[in-house]
C-alpha positions as CSV (number, residue, x, y, z in Angstrom):
1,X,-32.7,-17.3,-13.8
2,X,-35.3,-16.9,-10.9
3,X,-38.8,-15.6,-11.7
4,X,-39.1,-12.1,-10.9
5,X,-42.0,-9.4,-11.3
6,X,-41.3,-7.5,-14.7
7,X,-39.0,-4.5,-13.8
8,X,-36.9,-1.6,-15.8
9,X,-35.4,1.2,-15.5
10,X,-39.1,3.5,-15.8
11,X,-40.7,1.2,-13.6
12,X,-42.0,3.1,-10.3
13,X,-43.6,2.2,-7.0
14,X,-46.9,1.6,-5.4
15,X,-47.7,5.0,-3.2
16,X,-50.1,2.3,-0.9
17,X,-46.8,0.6,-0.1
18,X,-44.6,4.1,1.1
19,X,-44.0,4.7,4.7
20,X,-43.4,7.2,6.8
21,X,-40.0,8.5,8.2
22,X,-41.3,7.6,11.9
23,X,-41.6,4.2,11.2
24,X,-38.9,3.4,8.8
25,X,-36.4,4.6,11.5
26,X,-39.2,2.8,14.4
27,X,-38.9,-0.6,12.1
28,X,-34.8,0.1,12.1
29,X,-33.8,0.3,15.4
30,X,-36.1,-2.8,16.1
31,X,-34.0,-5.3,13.2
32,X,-32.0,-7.9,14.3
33,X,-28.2,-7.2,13.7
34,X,-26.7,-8.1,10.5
35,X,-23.7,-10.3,10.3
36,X,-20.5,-8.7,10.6
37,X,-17.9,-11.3,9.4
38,X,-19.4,-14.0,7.1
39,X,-22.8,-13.3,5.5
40,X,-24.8,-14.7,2.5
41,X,-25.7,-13.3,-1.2
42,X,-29.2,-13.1,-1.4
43,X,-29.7,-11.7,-4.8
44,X,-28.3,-11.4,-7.7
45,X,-29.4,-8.3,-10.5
46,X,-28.4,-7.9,-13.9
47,X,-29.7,-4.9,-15.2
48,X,-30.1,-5.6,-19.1
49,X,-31.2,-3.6,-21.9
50,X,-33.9,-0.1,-21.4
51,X,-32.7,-1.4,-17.5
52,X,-34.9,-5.0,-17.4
53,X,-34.0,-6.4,-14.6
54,X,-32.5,-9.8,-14.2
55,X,-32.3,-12.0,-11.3
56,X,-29.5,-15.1,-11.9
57,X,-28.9,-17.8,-9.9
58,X,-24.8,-17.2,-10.8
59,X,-22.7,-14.7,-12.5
60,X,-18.8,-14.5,-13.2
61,X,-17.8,-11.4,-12.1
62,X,-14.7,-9.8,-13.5
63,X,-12.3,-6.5,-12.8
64,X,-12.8,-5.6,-16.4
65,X,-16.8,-6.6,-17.0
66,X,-17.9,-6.7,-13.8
67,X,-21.1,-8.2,-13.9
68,X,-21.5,-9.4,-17.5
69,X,-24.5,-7.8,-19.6
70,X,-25.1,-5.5,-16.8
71,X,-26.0,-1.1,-17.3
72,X,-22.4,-0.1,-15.7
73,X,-20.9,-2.1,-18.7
74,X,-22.4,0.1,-21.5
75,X,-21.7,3.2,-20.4
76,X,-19.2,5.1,-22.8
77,X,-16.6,5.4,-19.3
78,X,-17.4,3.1,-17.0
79,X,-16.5,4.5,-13.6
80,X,-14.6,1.6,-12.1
81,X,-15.3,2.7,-8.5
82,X,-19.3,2.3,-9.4
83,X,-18.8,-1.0,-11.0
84,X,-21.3,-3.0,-8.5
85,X,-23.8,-1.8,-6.3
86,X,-24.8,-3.5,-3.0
87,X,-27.4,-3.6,-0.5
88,X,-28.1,-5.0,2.9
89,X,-31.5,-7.9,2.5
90,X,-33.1,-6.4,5.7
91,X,-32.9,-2.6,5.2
92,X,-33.8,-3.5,1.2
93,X,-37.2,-5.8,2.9
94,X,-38.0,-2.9,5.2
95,X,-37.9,-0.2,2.7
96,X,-39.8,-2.2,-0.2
97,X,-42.5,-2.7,2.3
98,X,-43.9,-5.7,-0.3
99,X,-42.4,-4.4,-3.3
100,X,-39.9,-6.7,-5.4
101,X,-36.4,-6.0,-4.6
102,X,-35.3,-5.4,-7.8
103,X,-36.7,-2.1,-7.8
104,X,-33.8,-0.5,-6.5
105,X,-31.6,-1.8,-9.2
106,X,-28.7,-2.8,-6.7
107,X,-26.6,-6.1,-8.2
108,X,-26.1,-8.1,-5.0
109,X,-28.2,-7.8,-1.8
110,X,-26.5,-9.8,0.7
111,X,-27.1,-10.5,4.4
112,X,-24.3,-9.0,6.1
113,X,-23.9,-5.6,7.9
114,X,-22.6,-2.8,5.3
115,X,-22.2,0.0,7.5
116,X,-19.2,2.2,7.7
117,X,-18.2,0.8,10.7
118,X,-18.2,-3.0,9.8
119,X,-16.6,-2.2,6.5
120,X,-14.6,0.5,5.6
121,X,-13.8,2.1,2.8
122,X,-10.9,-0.1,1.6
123,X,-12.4,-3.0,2.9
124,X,-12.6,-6.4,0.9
125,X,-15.0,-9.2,1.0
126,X,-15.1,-12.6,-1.2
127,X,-18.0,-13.2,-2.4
128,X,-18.3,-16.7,-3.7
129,X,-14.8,-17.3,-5.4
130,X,-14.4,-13.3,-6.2
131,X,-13.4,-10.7,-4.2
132,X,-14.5,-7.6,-4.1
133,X,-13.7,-4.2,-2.7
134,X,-15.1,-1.3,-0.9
135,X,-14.8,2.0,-3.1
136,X,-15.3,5.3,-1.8
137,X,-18.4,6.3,-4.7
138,X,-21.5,7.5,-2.3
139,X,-24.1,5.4,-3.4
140,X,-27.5,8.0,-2.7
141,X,-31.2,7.8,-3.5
142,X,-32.2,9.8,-6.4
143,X,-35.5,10.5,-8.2
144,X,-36.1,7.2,-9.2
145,X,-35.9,5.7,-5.6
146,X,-38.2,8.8,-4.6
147,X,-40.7,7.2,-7.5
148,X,-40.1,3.9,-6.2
149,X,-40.2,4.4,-2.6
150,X,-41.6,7.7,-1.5
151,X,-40.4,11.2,-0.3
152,X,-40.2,9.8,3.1
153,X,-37.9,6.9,2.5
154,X,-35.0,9.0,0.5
155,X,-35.1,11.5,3.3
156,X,-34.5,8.5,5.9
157,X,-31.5,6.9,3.2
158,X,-30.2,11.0,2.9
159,X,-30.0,11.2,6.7
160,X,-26.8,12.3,7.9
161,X,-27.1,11.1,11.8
162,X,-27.6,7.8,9.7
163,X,-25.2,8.1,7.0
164,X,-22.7,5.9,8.5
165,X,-25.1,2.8,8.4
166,X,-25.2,2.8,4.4
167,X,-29.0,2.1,3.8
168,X,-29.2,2.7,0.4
169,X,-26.0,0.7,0.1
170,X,-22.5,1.1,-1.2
171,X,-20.2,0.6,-4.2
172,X,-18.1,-2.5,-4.8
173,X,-15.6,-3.3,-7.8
174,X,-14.0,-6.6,-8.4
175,X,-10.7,-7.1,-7.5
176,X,-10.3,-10.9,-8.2
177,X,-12.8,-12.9,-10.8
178,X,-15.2,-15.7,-9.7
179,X,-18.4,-17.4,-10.1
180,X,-21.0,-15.8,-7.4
181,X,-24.0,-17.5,-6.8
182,X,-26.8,-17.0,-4.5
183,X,-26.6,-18.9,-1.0
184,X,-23.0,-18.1,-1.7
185,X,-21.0,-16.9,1.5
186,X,-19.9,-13.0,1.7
187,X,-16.9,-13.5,4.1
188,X,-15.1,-10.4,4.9
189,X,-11.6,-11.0,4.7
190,X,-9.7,-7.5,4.8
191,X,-11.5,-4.4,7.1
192,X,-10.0,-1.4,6.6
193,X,-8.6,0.7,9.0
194,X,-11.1,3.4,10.0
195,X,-9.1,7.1,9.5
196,X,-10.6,10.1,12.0
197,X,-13.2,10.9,9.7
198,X,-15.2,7.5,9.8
199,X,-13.9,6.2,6.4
């Protein structure tokens, strides 16, 4: 596993580290683009028990356990569209402003562009030797990022001229089991067809 800073689920952030709408959406529109067709996995997160979190070098991820020992297994129902939760590397960097990305408690942040545009709803990626799916569970900020993060940087996720760029990221399940390790390529092999209302 790679050394991390101790995090769980009560952990919150450093208010000296928050920033302001003006400049998350300044520092935005000045990133780089994102790749659109093959990317990287940058991170890996397991969150185990009371929500430690866990960065592995490589997981086997499943349709039925998704990402082994992780919270979205121990739930009474696990909601198959919220099996895995992803976020962009860049919009994750800008928003932690120094803070360790495991914080947000996404399983995969990966290098590649995960706007609504670039992948769909419907959309799948292989990730490593899995393959994973787009599912249409809105993945929001909630109190805990608000803790974590700052008022100002859940009202820039929330945005809905911004919406369609997924900044807090989206949900993936697994359609097709593999090992996933990080350097491993995100390739995107299916992009769905966009319907008239941007999904």
């Amino acid at each position: 596993m790679t050394s991390q800073p101790y995090v769980d689920s009560s952990s919150t952030g450093d208010p000296a580290r928050y920033q302001t709408l003006e400049r998350l959406e300044r520092s935005l529109a000045a990133l780089p683009a994102a790749p659109v067709t093959a990317g990287r996995v940058v991170l890996l997160i397991r969150r185990g028990e009371g929500g430690r979190r866990e960065a592995l070098d490589r997981v086997h991820l499943s349709p039925d356990a998704g990402l082994p020992g992780d919270a979205w297994g121990r739930r009474q129902e696990p909601n198959p569209e919220a099996q895995l939760t992803v976020m962009q590397i860049d919009v994750a960097e800008l928003i932690a402003n120094g803070q360790p990305l495991t914080l947000f408690g996404d399983n995969l942040i990966v290098d590649l562009d995960l706007s609504i545009a670039n992948l769909p709803l419907g959309s799948q990626v292989r990730v490593g030797r899995a393959i994973l799916v787009v599912t249409p569970q809105p993945h929001n900020g909630c109190q805990k990022f608000h803790a974590r993060f700052g008022p100002e940087a859940l009202r820039f996720v929330s945005k809905p001229d911004l919406r369609h760029r997924n900044l807090r990221g989206i949900y993936m399940r697994v359609v097709l089991p593999g090992e996933v390790a990080v350097g491993d390529t995100v390739d995107v092999i299916v992009r769905a067809v966009v319907t008239h209302d941007g999904r």
